[in-house]
N, C-alpha and C positions, 0 to 999 in steps of 0.2 A: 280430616277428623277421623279418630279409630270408632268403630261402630258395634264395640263387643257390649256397649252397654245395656242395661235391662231395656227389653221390648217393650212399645207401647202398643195398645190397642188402636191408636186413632191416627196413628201416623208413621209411614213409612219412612226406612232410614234413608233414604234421598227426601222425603219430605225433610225428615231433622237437617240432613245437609245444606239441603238449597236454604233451608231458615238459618243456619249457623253462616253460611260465609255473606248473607242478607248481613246480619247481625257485625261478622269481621268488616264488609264493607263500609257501613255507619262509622262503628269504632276508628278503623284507617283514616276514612277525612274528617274527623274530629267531630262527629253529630254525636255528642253524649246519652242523650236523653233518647235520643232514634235507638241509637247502637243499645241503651238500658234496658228501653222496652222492646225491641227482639229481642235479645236475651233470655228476659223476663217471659215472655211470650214460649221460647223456646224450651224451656227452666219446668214451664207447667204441664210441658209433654214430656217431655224427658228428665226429672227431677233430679236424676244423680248424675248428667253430663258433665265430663268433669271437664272437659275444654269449655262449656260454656259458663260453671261454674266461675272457672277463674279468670278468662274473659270480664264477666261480668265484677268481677272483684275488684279486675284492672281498671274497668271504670266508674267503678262507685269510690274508690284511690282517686282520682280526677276531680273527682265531683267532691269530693273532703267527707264524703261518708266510710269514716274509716271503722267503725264500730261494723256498718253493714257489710264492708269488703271482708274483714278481718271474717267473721260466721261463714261470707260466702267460700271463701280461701280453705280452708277449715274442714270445710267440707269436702272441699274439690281434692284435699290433700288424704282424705280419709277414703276416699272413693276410689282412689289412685294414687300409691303411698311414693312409686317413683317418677311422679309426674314433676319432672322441673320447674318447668316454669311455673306450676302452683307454688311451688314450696319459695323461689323468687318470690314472686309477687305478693306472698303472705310474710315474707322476711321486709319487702318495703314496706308494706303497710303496720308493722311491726314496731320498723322504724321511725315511721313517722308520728305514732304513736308512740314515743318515747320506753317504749319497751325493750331493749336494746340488746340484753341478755335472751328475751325469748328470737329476738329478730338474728343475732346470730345464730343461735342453734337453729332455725329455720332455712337462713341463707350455706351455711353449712353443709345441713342436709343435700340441699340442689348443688353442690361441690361436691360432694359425696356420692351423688348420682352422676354428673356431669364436671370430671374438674379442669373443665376447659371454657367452661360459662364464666364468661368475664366480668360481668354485668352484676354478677353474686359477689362475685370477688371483689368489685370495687362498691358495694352498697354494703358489704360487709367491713368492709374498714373502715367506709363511717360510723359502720353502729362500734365498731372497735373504738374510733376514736371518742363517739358521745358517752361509751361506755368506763372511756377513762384508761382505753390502754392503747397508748400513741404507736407503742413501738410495731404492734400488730397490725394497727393501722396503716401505719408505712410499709410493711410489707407485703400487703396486702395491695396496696394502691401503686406500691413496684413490680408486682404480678400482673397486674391489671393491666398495668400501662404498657407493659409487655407484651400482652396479646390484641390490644388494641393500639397500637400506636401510631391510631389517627385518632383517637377520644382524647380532644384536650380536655375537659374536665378531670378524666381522670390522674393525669398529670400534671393539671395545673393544682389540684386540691394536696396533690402529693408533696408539689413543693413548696405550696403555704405552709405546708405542718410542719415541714423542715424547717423552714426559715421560722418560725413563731416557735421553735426548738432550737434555736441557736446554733443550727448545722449548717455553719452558710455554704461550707464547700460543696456538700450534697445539694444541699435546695440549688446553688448555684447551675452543678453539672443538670438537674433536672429539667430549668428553664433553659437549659443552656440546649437541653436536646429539645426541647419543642421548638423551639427557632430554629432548628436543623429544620424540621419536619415544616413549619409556620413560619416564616422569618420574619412577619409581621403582625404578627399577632401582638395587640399593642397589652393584654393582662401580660402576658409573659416576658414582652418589653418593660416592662413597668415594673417589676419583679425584680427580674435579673438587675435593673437598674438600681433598684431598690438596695439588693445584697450589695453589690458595688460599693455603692455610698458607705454601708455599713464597713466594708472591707478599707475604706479611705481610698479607693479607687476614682477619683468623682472623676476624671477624666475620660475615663473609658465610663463611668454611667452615664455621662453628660448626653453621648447622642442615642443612647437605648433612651431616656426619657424625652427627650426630640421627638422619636419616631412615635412611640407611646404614643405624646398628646398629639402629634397631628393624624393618629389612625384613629384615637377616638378623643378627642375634644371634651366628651362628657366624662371622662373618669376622672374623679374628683385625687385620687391616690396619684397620676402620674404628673397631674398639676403638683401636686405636695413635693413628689420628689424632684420634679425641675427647679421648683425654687430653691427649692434648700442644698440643691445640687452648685446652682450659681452661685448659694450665696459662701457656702464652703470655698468656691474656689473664688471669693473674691470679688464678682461679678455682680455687683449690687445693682445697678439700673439693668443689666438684664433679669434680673431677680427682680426686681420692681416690676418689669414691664411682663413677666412671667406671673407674676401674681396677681396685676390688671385683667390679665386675658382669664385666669381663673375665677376670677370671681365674679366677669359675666357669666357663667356657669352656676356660679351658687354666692349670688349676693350678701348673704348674711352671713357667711362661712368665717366665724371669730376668725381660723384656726389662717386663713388668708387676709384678712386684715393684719392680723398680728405679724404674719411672714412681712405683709407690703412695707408694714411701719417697720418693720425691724432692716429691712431693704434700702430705705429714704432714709435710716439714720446713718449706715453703712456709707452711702453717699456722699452725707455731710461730711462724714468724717473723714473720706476720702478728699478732704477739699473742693468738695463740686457742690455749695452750695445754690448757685444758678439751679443748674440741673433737679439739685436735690425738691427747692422751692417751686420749681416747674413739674412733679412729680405729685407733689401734695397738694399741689391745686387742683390737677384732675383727679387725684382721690377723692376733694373735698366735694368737686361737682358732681361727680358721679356717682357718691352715696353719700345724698345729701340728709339722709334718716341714719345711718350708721353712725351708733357714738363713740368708737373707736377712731372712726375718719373725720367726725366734726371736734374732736378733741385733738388726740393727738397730729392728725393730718393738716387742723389748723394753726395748732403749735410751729409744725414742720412751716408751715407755709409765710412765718411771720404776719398774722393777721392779729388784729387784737385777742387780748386773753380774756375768757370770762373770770370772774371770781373766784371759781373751784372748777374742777373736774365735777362733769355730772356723774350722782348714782349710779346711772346705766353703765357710763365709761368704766369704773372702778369694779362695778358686780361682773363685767364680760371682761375687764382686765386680769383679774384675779381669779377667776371661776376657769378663767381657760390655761391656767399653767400652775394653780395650785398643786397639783401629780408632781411638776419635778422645782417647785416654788423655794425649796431649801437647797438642792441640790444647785441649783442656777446662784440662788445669792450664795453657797459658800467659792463657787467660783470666781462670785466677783469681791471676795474679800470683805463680805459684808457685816459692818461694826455695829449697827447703830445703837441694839438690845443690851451689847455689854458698855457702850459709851456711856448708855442710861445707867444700869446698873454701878458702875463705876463711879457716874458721878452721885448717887443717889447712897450708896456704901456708908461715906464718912457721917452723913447726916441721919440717915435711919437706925442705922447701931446696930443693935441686937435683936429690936422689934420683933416680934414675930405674931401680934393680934393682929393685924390692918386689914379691912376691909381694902381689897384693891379692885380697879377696873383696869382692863388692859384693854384701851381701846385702841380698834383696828388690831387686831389679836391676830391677825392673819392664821398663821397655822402652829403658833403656840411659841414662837424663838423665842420671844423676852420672858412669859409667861413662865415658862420654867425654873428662869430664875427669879422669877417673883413670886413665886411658892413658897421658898423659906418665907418670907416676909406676910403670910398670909394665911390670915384665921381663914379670911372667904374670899376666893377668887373670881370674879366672871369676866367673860370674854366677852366683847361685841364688834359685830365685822359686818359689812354690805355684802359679802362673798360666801354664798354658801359653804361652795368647794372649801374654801379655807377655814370653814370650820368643823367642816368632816375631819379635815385631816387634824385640827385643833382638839376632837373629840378624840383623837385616837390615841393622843398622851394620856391621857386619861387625871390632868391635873387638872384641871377646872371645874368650880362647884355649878357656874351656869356660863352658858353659852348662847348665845344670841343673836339673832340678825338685824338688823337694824342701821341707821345713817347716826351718826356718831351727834352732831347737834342735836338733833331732836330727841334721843336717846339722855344726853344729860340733860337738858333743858325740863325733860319727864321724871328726869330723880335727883331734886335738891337735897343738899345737903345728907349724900349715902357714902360718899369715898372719902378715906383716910387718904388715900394715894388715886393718882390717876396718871399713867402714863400712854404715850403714845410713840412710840417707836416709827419713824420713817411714815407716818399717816397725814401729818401736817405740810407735807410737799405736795397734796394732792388738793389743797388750799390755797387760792391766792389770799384773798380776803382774810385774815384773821381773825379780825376781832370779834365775829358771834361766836366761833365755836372756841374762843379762848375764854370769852363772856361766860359760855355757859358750865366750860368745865368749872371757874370760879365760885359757881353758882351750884354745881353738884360737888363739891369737894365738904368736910366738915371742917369746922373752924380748926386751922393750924393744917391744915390736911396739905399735900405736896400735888402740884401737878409738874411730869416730869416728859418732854418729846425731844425730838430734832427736829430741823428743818435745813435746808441748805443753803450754805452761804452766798447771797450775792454781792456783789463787789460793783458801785457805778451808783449814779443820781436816783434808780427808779424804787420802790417800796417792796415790790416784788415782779416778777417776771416769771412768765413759762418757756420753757427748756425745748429743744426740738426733741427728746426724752418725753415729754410730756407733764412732767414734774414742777412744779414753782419752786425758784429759788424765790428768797428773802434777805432784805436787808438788818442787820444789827437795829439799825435805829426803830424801823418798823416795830420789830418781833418787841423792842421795851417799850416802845410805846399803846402795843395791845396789852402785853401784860400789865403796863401804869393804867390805862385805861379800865381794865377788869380790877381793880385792886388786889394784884398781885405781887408779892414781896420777893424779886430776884436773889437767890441763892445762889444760883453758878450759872453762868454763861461761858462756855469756851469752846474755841475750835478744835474740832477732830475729825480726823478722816472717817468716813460714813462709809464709805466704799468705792471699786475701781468701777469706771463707764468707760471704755475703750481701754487705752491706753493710760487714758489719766486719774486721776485719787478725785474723790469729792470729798470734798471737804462739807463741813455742814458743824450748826452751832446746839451743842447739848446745853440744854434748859432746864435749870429746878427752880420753881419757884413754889411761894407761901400762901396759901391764903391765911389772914391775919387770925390769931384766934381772938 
């Protein structure tokens, strides 16, 4: 400790010393509140110390008294303008304080005094990056990593940025040097692996994600990429059995449910039903409150079918792949919004007053072409997410969350039109919610859906998909039931599920005026 500071009267500078490394010792084994009141203690004999100033800054930072650290820093920087480690430690507490422009010109300073202080250099690229300039950032966390290259944070943050900046070559060479240095390091495993996958490499990610989850079992990212690693290459029951082990880790994890079932259907279609049905039995037993695994897991498992898909099943179906929910259906050649519109064309004409409801609106596909045809539009969907994204066409006059029966059942006689695009596969049962759109339509008004065709003695069936197909006979017998007047029935393809077309039957029918 330098001792050129103003004299006290009551304490000699070996008093102030043996109280200051009292004070460093507290602080070392983590006694905050010790190590604050020496300080503190020390602070009131010697008021302008500027090592204990910022000591104490450093731990009132700790303690999340950032307002108090930042005055004490402040100080210590004013008292002693090339003291580095003040101006550090007043640049983190800067940061953390989202002040980000004062925290680089502060972390800066201690560069300008010191440009071999690493610690500045890589605290300042975060404030670079929170500040919004990545590229500074990265050069700064390349510098860094260079003088310290045994600090994996500073090289692993280096090559997140890379990689979430679409540099896979960089982000690559990056983890690529920490596993020189760590070769088990299971983030940098996981990573590397990660770019891999992205590059279409899954082969060579397959055993970087290996190593990953057996170095750390609890990161939930290198679970993600093993699966989806097997399942790229093909490898659906180890992708199953990958996504089992992940989700004793994190039981309610949609985003692993929806990997396992998309795993077990992979299987079927591989012809390994046995296997597949042995699969979704232990899903079903073992998250027996999961209604991703008590829906579709029991579909997979041939168990009876309930009536409909539960609410829950539909709200965590949809909620969790709403983000790429268009992009997915145009890959799978997905008809069903123009099948309606097509068949709905010859009979509505030129229309353009109708009150319409678009239910199951999902994230707007039919919707927009129901716009010409509509004075007043609204949406209603169980799926939030799907109607953020519904909100973002900005074609809809209301939007609403709600379960689709109970929702018409509440507004008799409001719609000129009611369509349902690809919604009524998620229904075994029919006839209430055929009942009720009957019931919310106005006299002559059009209800117009799909549903998929099924072929064979039963009324309807759930799918290892999870979806109900329906019989012809059925679907006219709800709608005679409802007193509904058939306008068009015909098959058309709905969309690809593997390799094969579904077929499914477009519906217009009358409520009588």
């Amino acid at each position: 400790m330098e001792t050129d500071t103003p004299k006290v009267s009551r304490a000699t500078a070996a008093d102030l010393e043996s109280m200051f490394d009292h004070a460093v010792t507290l602080q070392s084994q983590g006694e905050l509140d010790g190590a604050a009141k020496a300080y503190r203690r020390l602070l009131a004999l010697a008021p302008d110390l500027p090592e204990a100033l910022s000591n104490l800054g450093a731990v009132l930072r700790l303690k999340d008294d950032l307002t108090g650290a930042e005055a004490l820093l402040r100080r210590a920087t004013a008292v002693r303008p090339n003291y580095v480690d003040a101006w550090h430690n007043l640049g983190v507490v800067l940061l953390r304080r989202g002040k980000f422009a004062d925290s680089i010109q502060a972390l800066s300073r201690a560069l300008e005094l010191d440009p071999g202080h690493a610690m500045s250099l890589a605290h300042r690229g975060q404030a670079y990056l929170d500040d919004g300039e990545p590229e500074k950032a990265v050069a700064d966390w390349a510098e860094a990593a260079r003088m310290m290259p045994s600090n994996f944070g500073v090289r692993n943050a280096r090559g997140i940025l890379l990689l979430r900046r679409g540099l896979l070559d960089e982000a690559r060479a990056a983890f690529e040097e920490t596993l020189a240095i760590e070769p088990e390091q299971p983030v940098a495993l996981c990573n590397l692996g990660i770019i891999l996958r992205q590059q279409e490499k899954n082969e060579e990610a397959l055993p970087l994600l290996q190593r990953a989850v057996a170095a750390a079992p609890e990161m939930s990212e290198a679970h993600a990429g093993l699966t989806a690693t097997y399942l790229a290459l093909g490898r659906h029951i180890e992708a199953a059995e990958a996504a089992m082990v992940a989700l004793e880790t994190d039981p309610a994890s949609t985003r692993y449910h929806s990997v396992l079932g998309h795993a077990i259907y992979g299987v079927f279609v591989n012809g390994k039903a046995d296997e597949a049905r042995a699969l979704a039995r232990r899903w079903i037993e073992r998250f027996p409150d999961h209604p991703t695994a008590q829906h579709l897991g029991r579909a997979m498992a041939g168990e009876a079918a309930a009536n409909r898909a539960s609410d829950k099943f539909v709200q965590t179906l949809f909620n969790s792949f709403a983000s790429s929910f268009d992009e997915q259906l145009h890959k799978l050649d997905y008809r069903a919004p123009q099948a309606i519109i097509g068949a709905l064309s010859p009979i509505v004409g030129a229309a353009k007053e109708l009150v319409i409801l678009d239910a199951g609106c999902g994230t707007g596909l039919a919707g927009r072409m129901l716009r010409l045809w509509a004075d007043e539009l609204i949406g209603v969907d169980l799926s939030s997410s799907m109607l953020d994204k519904a909100r973002e066409r900005g074609i809809y006059d209301r939007l609403e969350e709600a379960e689709l029966t109970a929702w018409l059942e509440a507004h008799p006689d409001a719609y000129d039109m009611i369509v349902a695009a690809d919604v009524l596969c998620y229904f075994g049962e029919l006839n209430p919610v055929i009942a009720a759109a009957q019931r919310a339509l106005r006299p002559g008004g059009l209800l117009s859906f799909t549903v998929e065709k099924l072929d064979g003695p039963d009324e309807f069936v759930v799918g290892v998909h999870g979806r109900y197909g329906h019989a012809e006979r059925f679907v006219r017998k709800a709608l005679d039931a409802a007193g509904l007047q058939v306008e068009v029935m015909r098959v058309e393809p709905l969309r690809r599920e593997a390799i094969a077309i579904v077929l499914g039957y477009v519906v217009v029918a009358r409520r009588p005026a």
